[in-house]
C-alpha positions, -999 to 999 in steps of 0.1 A, spaced: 12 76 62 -20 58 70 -16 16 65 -57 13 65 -65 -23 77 -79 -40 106 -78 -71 125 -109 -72 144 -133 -80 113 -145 -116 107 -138 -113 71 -101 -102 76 -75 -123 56 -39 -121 53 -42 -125 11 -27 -112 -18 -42 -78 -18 -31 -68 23 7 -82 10 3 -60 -17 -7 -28 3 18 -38 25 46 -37 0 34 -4 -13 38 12 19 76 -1 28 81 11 -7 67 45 -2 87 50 32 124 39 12 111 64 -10 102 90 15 134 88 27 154 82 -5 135 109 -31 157 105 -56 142 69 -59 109 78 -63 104 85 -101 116 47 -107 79 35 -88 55 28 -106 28 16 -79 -11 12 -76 -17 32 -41 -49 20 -40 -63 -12 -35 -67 -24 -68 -108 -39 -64 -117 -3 -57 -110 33 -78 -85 58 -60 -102 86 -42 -82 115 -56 
């Protein structure tokens, strides 16, 4: 699992969207660990201001 954000930009902020993101990923790892709990998510794993890449 890839968590894709740096801190070296001058336009990085700790906002809504990276505590988002965030929350999607400690989800994902319960879930990789706990599979029967993964039908009940019902998550955006992309960032929602741009399309998924799949």
């Amino acid at each position: 699992m890839e968590v894709p954000f740096f801190l070296d930009g001058d336009d990085f902020k700790f906002d809504d969207e990276l505590a988002r993101q965030l929350g999607v990923a400690a989800l994902n790892v319960i879930a990789a660990g706990r599979p029967d709990i993964k039908h009940c998510l019902a998550l955006t794993q992309h960032p929602i201001d741009r399309p998924s890449e799949e």
